[in-house]
SEDODREN-817315 format. One record per atom (N, C-alpha, C): residue in three letters; atom name; z, x, y; residue number from 0. Coordinates in steps of 0.001 Angstrom, whole numbers, plus 500000, padded with zeros to 6 digits. Layout:
BEGIN
   residu   atome        w        u        v   num
      ALA      CA        Z        X        Y   NUM
...
***
This chain:
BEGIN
   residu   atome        w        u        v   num
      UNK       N   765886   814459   865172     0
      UNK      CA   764483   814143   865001     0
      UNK       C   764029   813269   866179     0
      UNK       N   763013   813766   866834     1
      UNK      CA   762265   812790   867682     1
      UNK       C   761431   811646   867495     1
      UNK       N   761509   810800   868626     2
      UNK      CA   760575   809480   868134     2
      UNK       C   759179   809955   867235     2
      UNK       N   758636   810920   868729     3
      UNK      CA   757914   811003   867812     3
      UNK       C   757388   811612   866558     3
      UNK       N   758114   812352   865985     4
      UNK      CA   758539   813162   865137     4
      UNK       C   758495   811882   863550     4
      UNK       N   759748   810763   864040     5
      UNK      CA   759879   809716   863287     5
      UNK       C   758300   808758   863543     5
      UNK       N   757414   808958   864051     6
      UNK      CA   756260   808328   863858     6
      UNK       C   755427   808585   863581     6
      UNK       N   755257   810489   862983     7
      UNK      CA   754669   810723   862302     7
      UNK       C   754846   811100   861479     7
      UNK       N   755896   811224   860741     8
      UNK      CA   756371   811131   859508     8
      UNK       C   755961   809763   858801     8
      UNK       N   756532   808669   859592     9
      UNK      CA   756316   807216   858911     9
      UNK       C   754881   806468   858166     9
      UNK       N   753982   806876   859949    10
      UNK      CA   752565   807224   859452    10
      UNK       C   751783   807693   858099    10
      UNK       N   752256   808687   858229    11
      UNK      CA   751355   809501   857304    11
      UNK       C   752032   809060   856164    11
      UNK       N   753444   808593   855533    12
      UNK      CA   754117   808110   853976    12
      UNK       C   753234   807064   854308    12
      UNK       N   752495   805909   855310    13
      UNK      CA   752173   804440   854889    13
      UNK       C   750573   804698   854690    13
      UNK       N   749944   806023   855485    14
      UNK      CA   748829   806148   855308    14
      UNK       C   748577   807047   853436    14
      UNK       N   749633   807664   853058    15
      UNK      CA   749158   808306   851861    15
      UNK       C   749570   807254   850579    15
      UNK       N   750842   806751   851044    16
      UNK      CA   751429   806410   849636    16
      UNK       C   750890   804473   849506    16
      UNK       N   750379   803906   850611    17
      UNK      CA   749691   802856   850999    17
      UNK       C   748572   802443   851135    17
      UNK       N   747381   803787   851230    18
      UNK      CA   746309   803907   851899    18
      UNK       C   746149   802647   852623    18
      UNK       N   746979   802982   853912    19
      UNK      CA   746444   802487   855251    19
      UNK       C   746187   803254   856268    19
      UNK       N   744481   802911   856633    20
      UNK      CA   743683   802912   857643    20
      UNK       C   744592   804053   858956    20
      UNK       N   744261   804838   859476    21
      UNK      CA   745451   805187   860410    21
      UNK       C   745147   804772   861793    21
      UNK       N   743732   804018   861938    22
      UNK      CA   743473   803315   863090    22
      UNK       C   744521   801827   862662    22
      UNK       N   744958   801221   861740    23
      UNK      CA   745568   800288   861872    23
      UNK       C   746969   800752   862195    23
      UNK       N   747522   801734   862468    24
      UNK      CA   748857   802512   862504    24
      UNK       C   749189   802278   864230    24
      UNK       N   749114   801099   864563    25
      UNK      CA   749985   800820   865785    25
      UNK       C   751181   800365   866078    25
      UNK       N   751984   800700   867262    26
      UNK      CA   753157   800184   867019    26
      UNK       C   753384   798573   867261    26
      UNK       N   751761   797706   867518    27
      UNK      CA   752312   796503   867936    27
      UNK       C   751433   795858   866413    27
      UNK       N   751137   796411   865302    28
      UNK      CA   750451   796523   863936    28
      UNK       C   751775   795261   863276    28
      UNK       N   751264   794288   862744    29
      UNK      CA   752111   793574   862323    29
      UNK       C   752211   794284   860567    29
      UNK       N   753704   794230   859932    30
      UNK      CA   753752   794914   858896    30
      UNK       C   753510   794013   857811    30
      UNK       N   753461   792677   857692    31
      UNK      CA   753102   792053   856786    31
      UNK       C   751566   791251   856579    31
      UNK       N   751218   791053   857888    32
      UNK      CA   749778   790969   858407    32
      UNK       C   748584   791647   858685    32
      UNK       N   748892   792473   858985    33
      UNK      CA   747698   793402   859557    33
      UNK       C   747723   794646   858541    33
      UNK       N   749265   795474   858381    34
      UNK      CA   749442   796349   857097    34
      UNK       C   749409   795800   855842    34
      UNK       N   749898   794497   855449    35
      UNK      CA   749416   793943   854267    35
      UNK       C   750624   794279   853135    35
      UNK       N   751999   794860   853895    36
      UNK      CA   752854   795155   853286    36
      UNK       C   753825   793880   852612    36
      UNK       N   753989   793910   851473    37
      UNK      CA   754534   792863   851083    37
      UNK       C   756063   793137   850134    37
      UNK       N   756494   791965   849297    38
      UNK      CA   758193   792150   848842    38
      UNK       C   758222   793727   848326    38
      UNK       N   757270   793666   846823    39
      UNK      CA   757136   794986   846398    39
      UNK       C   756995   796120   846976    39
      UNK       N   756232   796342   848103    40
      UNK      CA   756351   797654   848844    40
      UNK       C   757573   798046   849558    40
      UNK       N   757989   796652   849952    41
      UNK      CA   759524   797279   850630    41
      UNK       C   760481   797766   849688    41
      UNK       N   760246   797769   848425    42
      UNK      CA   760829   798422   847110    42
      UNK       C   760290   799859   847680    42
      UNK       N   759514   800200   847243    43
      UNK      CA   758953   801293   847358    43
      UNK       C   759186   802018   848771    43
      UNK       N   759445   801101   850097    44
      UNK      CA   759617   801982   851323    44
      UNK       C   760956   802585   851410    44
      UNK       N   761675   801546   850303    45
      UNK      CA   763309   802145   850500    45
      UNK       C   763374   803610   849960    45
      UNK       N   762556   803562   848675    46
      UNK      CA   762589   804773   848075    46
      UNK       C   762430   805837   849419    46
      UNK       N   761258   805853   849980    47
      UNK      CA   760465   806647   850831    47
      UNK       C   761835   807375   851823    47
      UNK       N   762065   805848   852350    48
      UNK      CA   763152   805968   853332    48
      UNK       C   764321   806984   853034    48
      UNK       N   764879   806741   851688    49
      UNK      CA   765570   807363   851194    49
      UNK       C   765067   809333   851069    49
      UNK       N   763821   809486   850548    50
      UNK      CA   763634   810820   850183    50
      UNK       C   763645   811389   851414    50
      UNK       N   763249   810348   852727    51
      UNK      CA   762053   811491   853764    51
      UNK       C   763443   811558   854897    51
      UNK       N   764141   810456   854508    52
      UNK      CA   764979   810412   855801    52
      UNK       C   766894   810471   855731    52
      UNK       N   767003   810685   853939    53
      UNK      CA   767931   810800   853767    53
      UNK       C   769225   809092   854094    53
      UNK       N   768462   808029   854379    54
      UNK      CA   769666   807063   854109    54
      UNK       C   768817   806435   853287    54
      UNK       N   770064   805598   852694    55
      UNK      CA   768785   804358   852035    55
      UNK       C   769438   802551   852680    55
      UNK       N   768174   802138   853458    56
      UNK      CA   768412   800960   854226    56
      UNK       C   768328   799811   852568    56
      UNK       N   769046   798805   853226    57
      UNK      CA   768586   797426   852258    57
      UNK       C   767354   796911   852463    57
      UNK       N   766581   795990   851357    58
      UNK      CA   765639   795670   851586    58
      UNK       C   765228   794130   852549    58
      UNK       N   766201   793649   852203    59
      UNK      CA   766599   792924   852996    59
      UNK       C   766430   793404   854884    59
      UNK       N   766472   794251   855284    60
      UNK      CA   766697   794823   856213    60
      UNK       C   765520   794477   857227    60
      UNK       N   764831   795448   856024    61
      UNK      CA   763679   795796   856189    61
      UNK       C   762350   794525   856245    61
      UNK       N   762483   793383   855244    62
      UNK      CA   762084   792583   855653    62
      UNK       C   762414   791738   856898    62
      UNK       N   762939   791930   857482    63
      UNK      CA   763794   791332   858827    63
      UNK       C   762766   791855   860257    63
      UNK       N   762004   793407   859856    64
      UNK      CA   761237   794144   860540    64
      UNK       C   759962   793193   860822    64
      UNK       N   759205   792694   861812    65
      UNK      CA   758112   792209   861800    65
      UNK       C   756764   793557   862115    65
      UNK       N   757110   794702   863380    66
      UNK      CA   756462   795427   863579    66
      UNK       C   756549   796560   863090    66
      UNK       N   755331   797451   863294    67
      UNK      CA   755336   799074   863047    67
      UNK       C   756373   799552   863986    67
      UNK       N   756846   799277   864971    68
      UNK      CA   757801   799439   866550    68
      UNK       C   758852   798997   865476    68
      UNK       N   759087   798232   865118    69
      UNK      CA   760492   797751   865266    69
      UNK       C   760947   798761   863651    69
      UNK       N   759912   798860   862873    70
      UNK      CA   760077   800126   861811    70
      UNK       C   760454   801104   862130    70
      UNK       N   759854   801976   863487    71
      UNK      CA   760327   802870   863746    71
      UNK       C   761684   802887   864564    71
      UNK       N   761775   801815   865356    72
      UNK      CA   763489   802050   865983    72
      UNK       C   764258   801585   865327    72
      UNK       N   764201   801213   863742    73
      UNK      CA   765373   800837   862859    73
      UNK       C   764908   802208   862079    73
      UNK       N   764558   803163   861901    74
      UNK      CA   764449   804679   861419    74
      UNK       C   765275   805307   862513    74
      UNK       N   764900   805124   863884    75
      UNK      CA   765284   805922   864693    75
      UNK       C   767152   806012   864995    75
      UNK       N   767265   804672   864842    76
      UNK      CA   768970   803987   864974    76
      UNK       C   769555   804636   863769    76
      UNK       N   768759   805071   862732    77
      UNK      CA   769969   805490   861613    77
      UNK       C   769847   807283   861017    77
      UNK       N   768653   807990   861925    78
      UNK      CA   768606   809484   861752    78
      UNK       C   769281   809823   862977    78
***
């Protein structure tokens, strides 16, 4: 799978299952600030993670992520 392949996949799960904005869908988009993503959703992204991409990361992990960038090259490091 390609980057960008993995960025529009990611996109479109945060724009449908999140309704977020897809002008806010940048890679320098802060994920807890600007996306508004919080503890509970990273529940829910693992799921995602799990269906769309076949691993399932910790959540822990994932809170560790500050950007939409750094979301996608911790997707990219494990497909």
């Amino acid at each position: 799978m390609t980057r960008n392949e993995i960025i529009e996949k990611v996109n479109g799960l945060l724009e449908e299952e999140f309704e977020i904005a897809p002008e806010l869908l940048t890679p320098e988009a802060s994920l807890k600030q600007d996306l508004e993503i919080d503890s509970l959703d990273f529940v829910d992204i693992v799921v995602l993670i799990d269906s769309e991409f076949g691993f399932k990361p910790q959540t822990e992990e994932l809170k560790k992520m500050k950007t939409l960038n750094d979301f996608y090259d911790f997707i990219a490091a494990h497909v």
